[in-house]
N, C-alpha and C positions, 0 to 999 in steps of 0.2 A: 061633773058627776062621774064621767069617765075614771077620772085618774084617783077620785077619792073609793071608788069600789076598787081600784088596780090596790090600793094603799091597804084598806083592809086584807084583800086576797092574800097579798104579798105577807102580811101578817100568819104568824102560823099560831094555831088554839094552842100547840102544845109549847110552845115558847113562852105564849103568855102565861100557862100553866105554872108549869117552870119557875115563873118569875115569880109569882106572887107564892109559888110553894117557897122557894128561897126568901123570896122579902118575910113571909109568915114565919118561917125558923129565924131568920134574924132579928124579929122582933120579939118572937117568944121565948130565945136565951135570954 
């Protein structure tokens, strides 16, 4: 339980932001 909360934390909201703003433009050229 420990290490899978470390795992999200360690996750940042604006990377995954990020990512899916990128994957959404590459999917919509």
């Amino acid at each position: 339980m420990t290490s899978k909360k470390w795992k999200v934390k360690n996750i940042n909201p604006i990377t995954v932001v990020g990512r899916i703003l990128s994957w959404l433009g590459m999917t919509g050229s």
